[in-house]
C-alpha positions as CSV (number, residue, x, y, z in Angstrom):
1,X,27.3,-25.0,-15.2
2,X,23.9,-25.5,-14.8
3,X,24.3,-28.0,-11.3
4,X,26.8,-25.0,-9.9
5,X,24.1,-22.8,-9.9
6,X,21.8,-25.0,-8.2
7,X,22.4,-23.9,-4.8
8,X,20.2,-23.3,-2.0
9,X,20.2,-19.5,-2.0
10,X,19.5,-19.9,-6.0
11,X,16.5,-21.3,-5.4
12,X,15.0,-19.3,-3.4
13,X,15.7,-16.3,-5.6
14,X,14.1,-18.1,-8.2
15,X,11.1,-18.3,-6.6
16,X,11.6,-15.0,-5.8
17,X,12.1,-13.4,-9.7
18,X,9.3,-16.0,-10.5
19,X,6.5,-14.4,-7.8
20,X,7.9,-11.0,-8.8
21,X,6.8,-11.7,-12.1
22,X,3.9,-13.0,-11.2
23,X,2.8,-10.0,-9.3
24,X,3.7,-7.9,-13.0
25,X,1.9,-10.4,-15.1
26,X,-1.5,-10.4,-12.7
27,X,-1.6,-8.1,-10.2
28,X,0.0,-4.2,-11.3
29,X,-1.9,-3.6,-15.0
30,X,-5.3,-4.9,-14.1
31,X,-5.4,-2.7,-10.6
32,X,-3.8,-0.1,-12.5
33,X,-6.8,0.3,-14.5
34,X,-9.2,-0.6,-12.0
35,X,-7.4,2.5,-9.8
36,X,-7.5,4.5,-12.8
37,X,-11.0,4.1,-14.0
38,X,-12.4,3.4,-10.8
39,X,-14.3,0.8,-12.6
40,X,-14.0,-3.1,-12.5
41,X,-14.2,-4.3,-16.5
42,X,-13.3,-8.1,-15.9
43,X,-15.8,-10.3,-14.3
44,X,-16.5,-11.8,-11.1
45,X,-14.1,-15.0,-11.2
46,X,-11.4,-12.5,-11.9
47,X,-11.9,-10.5,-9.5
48,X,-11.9,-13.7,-6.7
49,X,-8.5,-14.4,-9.1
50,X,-7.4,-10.3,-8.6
51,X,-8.1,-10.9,-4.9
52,X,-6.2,-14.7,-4.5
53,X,-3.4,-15.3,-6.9
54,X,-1.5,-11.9,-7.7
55,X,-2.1,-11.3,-3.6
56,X,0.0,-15.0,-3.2
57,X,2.6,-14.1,-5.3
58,X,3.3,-10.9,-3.1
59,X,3.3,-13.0,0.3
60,X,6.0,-15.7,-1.3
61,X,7.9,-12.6,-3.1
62,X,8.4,-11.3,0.4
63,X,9.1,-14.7,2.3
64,X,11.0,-15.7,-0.2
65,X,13.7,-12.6,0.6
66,X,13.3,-13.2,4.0
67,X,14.2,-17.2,3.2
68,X,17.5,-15.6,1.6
69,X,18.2,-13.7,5.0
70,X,17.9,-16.8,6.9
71,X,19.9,-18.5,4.5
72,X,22.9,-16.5,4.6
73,X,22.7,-16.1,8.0
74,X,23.2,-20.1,8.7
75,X,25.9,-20.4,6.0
76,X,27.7,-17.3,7.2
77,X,27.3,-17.7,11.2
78,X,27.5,-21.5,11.0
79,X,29.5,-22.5,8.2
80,X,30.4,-25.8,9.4
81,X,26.4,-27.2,9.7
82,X,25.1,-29.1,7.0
83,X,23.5,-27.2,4.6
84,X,19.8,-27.7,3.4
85,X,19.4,-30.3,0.4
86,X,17.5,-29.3,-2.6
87,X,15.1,-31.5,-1.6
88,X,14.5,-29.6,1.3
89,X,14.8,-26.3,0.4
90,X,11.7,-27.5,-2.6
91,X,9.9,-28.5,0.5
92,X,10.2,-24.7,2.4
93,X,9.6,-23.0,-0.8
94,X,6.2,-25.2,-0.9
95,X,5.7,-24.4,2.2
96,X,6.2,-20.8,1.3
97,X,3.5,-20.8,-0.7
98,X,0.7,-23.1,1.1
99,X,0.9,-20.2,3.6
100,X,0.5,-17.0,1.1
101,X,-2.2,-19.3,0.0
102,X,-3.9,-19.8,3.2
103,X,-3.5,-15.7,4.1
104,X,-4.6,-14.4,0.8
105,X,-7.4,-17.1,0.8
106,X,-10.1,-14.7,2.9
107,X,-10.0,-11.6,0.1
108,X,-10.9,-14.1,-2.6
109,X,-13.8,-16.1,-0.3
110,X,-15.4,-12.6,0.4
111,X,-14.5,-11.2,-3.1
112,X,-17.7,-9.8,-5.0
113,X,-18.9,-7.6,-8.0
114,X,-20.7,-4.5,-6.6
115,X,-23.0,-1.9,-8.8
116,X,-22.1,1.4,-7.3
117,X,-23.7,4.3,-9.1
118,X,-24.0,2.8,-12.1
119,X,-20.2,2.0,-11.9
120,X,-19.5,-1.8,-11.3
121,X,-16.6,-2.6,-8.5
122,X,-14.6,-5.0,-7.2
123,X,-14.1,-5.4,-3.1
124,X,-14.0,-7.5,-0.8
125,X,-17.4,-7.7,1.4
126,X,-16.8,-9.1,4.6
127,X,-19.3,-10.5,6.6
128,X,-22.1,-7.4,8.1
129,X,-22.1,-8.1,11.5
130,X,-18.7,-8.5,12.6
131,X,-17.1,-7.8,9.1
132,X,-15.0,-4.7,10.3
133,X,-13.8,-6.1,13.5
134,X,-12.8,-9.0,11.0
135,X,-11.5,-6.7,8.1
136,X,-9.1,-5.3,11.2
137,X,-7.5,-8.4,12.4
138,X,-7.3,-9.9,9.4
139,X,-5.3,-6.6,8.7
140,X,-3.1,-6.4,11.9
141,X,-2.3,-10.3,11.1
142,X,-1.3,-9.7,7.4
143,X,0.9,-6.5,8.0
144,X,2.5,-8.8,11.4
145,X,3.3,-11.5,9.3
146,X,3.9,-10.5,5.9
147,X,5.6,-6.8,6.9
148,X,6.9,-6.7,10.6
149,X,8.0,-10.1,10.9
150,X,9.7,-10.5,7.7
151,X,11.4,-7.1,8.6
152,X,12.7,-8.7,11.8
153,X,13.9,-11.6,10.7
154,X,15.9,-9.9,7.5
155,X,17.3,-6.9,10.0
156,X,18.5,-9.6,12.7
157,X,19.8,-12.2,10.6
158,X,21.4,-9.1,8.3
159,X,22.8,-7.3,11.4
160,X,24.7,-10.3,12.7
161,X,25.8,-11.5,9.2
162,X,27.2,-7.8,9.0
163,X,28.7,-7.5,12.7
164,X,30.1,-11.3,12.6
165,X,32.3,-10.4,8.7
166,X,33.0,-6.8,9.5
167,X,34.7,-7.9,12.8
168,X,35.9,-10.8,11.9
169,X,40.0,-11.8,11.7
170,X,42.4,-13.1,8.8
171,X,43.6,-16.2,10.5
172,X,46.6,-18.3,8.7
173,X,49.8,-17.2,7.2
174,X,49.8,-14.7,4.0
175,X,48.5,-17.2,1.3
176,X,45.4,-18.3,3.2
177,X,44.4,-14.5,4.4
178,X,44.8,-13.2,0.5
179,X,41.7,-15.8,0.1
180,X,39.9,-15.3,3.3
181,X,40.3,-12.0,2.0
182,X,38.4,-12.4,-1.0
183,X,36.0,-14.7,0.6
184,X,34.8,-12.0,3.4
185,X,34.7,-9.8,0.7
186,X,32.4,-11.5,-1.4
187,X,30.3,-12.5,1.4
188,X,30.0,-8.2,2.2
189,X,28.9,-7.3,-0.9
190,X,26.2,-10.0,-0.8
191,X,25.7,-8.7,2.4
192,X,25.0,-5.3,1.2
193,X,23.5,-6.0,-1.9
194,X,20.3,-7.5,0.4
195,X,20.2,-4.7,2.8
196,X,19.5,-2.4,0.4
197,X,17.2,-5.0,-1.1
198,X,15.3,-4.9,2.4
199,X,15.7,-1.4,2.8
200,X,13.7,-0.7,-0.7
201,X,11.1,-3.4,0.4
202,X,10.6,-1.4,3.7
203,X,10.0,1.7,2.4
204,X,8.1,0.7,-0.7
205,X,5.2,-1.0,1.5
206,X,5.0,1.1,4.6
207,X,2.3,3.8,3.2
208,X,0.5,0.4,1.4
209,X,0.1,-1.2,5.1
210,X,-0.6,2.0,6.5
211,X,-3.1,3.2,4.1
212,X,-5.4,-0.1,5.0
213,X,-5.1,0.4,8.7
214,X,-6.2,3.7,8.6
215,X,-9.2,2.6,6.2
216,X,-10.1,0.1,8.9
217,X,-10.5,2.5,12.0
218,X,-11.7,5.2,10.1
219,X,-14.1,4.2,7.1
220,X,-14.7,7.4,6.6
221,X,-11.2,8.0,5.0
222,X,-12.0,6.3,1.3
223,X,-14.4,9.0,0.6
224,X,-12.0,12.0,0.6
225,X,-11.5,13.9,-2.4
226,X,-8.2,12.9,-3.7
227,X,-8.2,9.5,-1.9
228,X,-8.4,7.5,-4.9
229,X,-5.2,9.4,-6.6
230,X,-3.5,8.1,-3.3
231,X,-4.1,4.5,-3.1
232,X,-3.2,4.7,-6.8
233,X,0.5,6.5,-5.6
234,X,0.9,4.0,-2.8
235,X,-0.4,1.0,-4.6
236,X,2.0,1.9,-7.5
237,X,5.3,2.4,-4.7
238,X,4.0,-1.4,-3.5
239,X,4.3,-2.9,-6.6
240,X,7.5,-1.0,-8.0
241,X,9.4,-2.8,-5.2
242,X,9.5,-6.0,-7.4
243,X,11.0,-4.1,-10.0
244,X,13.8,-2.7,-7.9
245,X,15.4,-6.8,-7.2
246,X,16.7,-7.2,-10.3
247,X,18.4,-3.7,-11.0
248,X,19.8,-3.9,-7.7
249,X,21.0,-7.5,-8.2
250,X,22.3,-6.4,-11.8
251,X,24.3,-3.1,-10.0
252,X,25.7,-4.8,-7.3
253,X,26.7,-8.0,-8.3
254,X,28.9,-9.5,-10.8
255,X,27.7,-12.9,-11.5
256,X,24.0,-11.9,-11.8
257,X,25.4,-9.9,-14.6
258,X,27.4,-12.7,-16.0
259,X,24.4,-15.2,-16.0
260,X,22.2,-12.4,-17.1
261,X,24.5,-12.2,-19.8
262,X,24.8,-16.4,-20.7
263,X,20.9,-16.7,-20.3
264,X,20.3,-13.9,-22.9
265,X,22.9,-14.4,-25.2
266,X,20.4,-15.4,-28.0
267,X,19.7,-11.6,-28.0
268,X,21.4,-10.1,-30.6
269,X,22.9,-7.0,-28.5
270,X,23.5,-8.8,-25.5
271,X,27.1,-10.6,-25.6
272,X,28.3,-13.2,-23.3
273,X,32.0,-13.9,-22.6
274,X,34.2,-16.9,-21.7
275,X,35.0,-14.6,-18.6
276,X,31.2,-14.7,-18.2
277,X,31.2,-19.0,-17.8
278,X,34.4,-18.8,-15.2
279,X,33.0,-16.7,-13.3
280,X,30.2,-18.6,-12.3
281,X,31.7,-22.0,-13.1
282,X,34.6,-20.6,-10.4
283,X,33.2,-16.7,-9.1
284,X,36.9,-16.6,-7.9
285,X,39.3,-17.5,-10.8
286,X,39.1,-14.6,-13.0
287,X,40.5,-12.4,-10.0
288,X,43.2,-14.9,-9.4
289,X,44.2,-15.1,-13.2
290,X,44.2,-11.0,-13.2
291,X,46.3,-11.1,-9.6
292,X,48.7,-13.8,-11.3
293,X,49.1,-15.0,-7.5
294,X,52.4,-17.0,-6.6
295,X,50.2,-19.7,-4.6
296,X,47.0,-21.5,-5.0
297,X,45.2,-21.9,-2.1
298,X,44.3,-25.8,-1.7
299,X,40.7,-26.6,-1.0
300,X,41.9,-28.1,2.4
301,X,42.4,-25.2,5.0
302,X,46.4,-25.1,5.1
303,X,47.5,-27.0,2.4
304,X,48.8,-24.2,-0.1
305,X,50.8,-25.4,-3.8
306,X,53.7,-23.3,-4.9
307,X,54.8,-21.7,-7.9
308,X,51.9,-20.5,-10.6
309,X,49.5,-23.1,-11.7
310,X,47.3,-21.0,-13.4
311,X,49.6,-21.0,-16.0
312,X,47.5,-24.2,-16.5
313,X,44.1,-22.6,-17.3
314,X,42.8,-22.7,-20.7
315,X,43.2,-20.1,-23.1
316,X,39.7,-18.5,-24.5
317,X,40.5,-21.3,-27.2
318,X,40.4,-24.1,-25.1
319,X,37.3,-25.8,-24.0
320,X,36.0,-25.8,-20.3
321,X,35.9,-28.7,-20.0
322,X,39.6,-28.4,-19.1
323,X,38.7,-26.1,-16.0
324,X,36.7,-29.1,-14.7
325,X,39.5,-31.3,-15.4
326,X,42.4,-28.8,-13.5
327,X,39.7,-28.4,-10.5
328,X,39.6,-32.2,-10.1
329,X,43.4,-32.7,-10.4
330,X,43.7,-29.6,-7.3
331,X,41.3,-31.3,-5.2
332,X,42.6,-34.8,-5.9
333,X,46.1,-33.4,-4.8
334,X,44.8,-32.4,-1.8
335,X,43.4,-35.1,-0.5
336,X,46.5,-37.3,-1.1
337,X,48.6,-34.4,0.5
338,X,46.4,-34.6,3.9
């Protein structure tokens, strides 16, 4: 079970729930109080950390979603290319990081402690004599690279993935188009489930990004009445959109609810199923047991074995081992058949 879900778009989602929670764990309860209080109460290392780490984990959260997009996009639009090895998809997500390393890397090295009225704050000082030309393209790079770009990629890759399944024919004779069918299917509502993913991120970090370009032409802006109340709104919208992922996931799609499920079984009022195991063992099976299907589609395009084999499948007394066993058996068939 464990090697079926170690697939290349598992990964990166991975990385993904583990830099959302990063971001929860660091980043959203200390600037919380920071915005709240207006005061800084922990330190000058920690604030280089506040300004480095938790900063990170937002670049790979959102590179990570647009890794998924790209992702999808080659499996979907070019099924037939080999896909990335988990060796190489460890190296991306690496990669993925040394780079929200390298752009958050310039907050922490000009990161300081600052005695303002008595008050003590946190900010980031840049350098006097060119510091806001710098604070501005450092700026205009960040929101080009960690908001526009991201956004591009996602909408393109999204909008062909979208255009390619929703026009796409049934090829084959009734047997195969019932599971090209439920393959296209399955492919839409992953399909949907991250456009509304990308749609949240979009509109949760738009007033963030615009809020610092505004600060950087007009300085003037940070000392308005209310203006702390509205970083606080905007910075709390930024943040929220790592807690939207997992409801959406957990609305939209079945298996994340199964292995939800199976990974939290130890919890007393959380109960997984055997129906739980097949669907992510086989996402397809339990809708084929509940069709009761007079064919089985063979896992060579074309071959198709009559009458009901299913009748095979284990009761939820059986072991699954047994699943693993009938799979082999199908596949071995196949091959002897072609």
């Amino acid at each position: 079970l464990k090697l079926l879900m170690r697939t290349v778009t598992n990964y990166f989602i991975v990385n993904l729930a583990l830099s959302d929670l990063l971001i929860a764990a660091f980043n959203t309860l200390f600037n919380f109080i920071y915005a709240s209080h207006n005061v800084w109460y922990f330190g000058k290392e920690f604030c280089r950390f506040q300004n480095f780490f938790p900063i990170t984990a937002m670049f790979v959260s959102i590179y990570s979603m647009t890794a998924i997009a790209a992702d999808r996009y080659m499996a979907i639009i070019y099924p037939f290319k080999p896909k990335l090895s988990a060796v190489s998809t460890k190296v991306i997500i690496g990669i993925i990081w040394l780079v929200a390393f390298g752009l958050a890397f310039p907050q922490c090295f000009y990161a300081e402690i600052m005695i303002d009225n008595g008050m003590t704050k946190c900010i980031v000082a840049w350098p006097d004599d060119v510091g806001r030309k710098h604070q501005l393209m450092y700026q205009i790079i960040v929101i080009a690279l960690i908001y526009l770009l991201p956004l591009i990629v996602m909408f393109v890759a999204y909008s062909i993935i979208g255009i390619t399944l929703w026009s796409s024919t049934v090829p084959g004779d009734h047997t195969n188009r019932i599971y090209y069918h439920r393959q296209v299917t399955a492919k839409k509502k992953f399909v949907r489930t991250m456009v509304i993913v990308v749609i949240t991120f979009a509109v949760c970090w738009l007033p963030y990004h615009l809020y610092f370009i505004l600060g950087s032409f007009r300085e003037d802006i940070y000392q308005q009445k209310y203006i702390q109340q509205v970083y606080l709104a905007v910075f709390l919208l930024a943040m929220s959109s790592t807690m939207y992922n997992p409801v959406i996931y957990c609305c939209l799609n079945q298996r994340f609810r199964s292995g939800f499920r199976l990974a939290f079984q130890w919890c007393p009022c959380i109960k997984a199923t055997e129906g739980d195991k097949l669907k992510l063992i086989y996402p397809s099976t339990s809708q084929l047991i509940r069709n009761q299907p007079s064919v089985f589609i063979g896992f060579r395009a074309g071959w198709t074995f009559s009458a009901n084999p299913f009748l095979l499948l284990p009761t939820k007394k059986c072991r699954f081992e047994s699943i693993k066993i009938y799979q082999k058996i199908m596949w071995l068939l196949s091959n002897c058949l072609s």
